[in-house]
N, C-alpha and C positions, 0 to 999 in steps of 0.2 A: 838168705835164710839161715843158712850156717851161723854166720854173727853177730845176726838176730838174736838165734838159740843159746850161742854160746854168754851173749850181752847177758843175755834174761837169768842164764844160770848164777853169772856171775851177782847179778845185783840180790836175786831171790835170795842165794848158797850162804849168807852170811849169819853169823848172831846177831846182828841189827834188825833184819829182815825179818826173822823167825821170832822173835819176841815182836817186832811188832804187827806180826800177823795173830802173833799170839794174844796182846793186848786186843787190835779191834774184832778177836772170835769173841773176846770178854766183854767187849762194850755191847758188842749184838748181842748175846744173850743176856746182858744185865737191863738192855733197852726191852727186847721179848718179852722176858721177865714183869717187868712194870706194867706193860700190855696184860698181860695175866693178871695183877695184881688188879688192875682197873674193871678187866671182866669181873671179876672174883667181887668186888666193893660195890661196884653196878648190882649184881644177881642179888646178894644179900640188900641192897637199898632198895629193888624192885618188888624181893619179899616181903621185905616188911612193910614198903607200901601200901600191897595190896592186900596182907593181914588187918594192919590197921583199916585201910576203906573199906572192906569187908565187916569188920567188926559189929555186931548188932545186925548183919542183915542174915534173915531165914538160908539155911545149908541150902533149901530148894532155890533161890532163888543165888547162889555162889557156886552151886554147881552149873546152873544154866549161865551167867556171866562166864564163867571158867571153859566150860565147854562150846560156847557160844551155842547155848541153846539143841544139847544134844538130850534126848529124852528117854536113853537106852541104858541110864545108867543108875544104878545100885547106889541109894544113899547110907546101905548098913554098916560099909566099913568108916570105921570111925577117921583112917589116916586117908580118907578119899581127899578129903577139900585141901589138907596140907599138900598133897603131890601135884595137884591140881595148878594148887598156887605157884608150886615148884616150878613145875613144867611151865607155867605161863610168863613166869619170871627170865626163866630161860629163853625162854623163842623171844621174849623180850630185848632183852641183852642181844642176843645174836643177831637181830634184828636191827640194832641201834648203835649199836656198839663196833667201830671200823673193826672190820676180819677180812684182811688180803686174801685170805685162800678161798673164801666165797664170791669170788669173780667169775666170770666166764669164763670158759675154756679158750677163746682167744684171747683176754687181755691177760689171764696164769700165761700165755706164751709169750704174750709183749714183753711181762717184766724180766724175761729172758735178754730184753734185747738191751743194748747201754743203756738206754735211758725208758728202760719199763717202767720203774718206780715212781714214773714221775705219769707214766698213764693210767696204774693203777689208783691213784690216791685220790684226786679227782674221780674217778667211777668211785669209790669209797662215799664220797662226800654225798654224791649223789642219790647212789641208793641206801644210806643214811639215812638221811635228807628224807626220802620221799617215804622210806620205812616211818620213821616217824612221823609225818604228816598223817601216813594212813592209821598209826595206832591210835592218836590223837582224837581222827574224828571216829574211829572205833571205839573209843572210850566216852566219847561225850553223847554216844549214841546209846551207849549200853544200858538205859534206865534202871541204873542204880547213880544215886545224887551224891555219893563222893566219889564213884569214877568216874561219873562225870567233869565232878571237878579236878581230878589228876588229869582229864585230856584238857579241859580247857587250861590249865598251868602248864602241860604241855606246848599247847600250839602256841601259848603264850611265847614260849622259849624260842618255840624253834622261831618264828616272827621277828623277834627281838634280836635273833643270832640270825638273820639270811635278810632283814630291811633295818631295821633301824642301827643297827650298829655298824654297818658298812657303811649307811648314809650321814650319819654322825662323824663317822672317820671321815671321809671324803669332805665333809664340811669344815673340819677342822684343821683339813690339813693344809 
């Protein structure tokens, strides 16, 4: 254990080691970073989706879409249907968009283990995956006829990204 300890100090203890501990703290957060940027380009792409499919249709009938049909609510303020949109943009993204730290509390303690990262990612994919399936046919249900048509270009995707493109690769290869 001793030259163990001593091996490890030795190899850590140096200026080679420290710069490049110091470069991959840089790559991590420049890679975090881009994740960020991706949530951040998603939120704004999901707002203004749902501004535009919105467009033309009655405040009462985008607050009930919005709300999913909550009927407790005040159409006077005028910045209601923006926060609405906001908030629903949101849950959207977070929803669809991979976030490591919303795993369960056993697999947050996998990625502890060597090789967590590679069981959290796969759960990622999954509840992805099925997030978006359920938004999809949430949307195509919602009678309103252009979110309708954002879920079905949705399930479109997801379809095209979990069978035909795997089965295209597999053919080709």
């Amino acid at each position: 254990a001793l030259l163990g300890k001593n091996l490890s100090q030795k190899v850590t203890d140096n200026k080679l080691a420290r710069g490049g501990g110091k470069a991959l703290k840089g790559l991590e957060k420049l890679y975090q970073g881009s994740d960020d940027v991706w949530k951040a380009y998603n939120f704004k792409f999901e707002t203004n989706k749902l501004r535009n499919a919105l467009n033309g249709v009655s405040e009462e009938d985008k607050i009930k879409y919005l709300t999913k049909n909550m009927t407790d609510i005040e159409i006077d303020d005028l910045n209601l249907v923006d926060e609405l949109i906001k908030d629903r943009a949101g849950q959207i993204v977070r929803d669809m968009v991979p976030n490591y730290n919303k795993a369960p509390l056993a697999l947050r303690f996998a990625r502890r283990l060597p090789l967590g990262n590679f069981i959290t990612f796969p759960y990622e994919i999954y509840r992805t995956g099925a997030n978006t399936l359920k938004q999809s046919l949430d949307e195509m249900n919602s009678g309103v006829g252009t979110i309708r048509a954002i879920g079905q270009r949705r399930l479109m995707g997801l379809m095209s990204a979990t069978i035909v493109v795997p089965q295209a690769t597999a053919m080709a290869a």
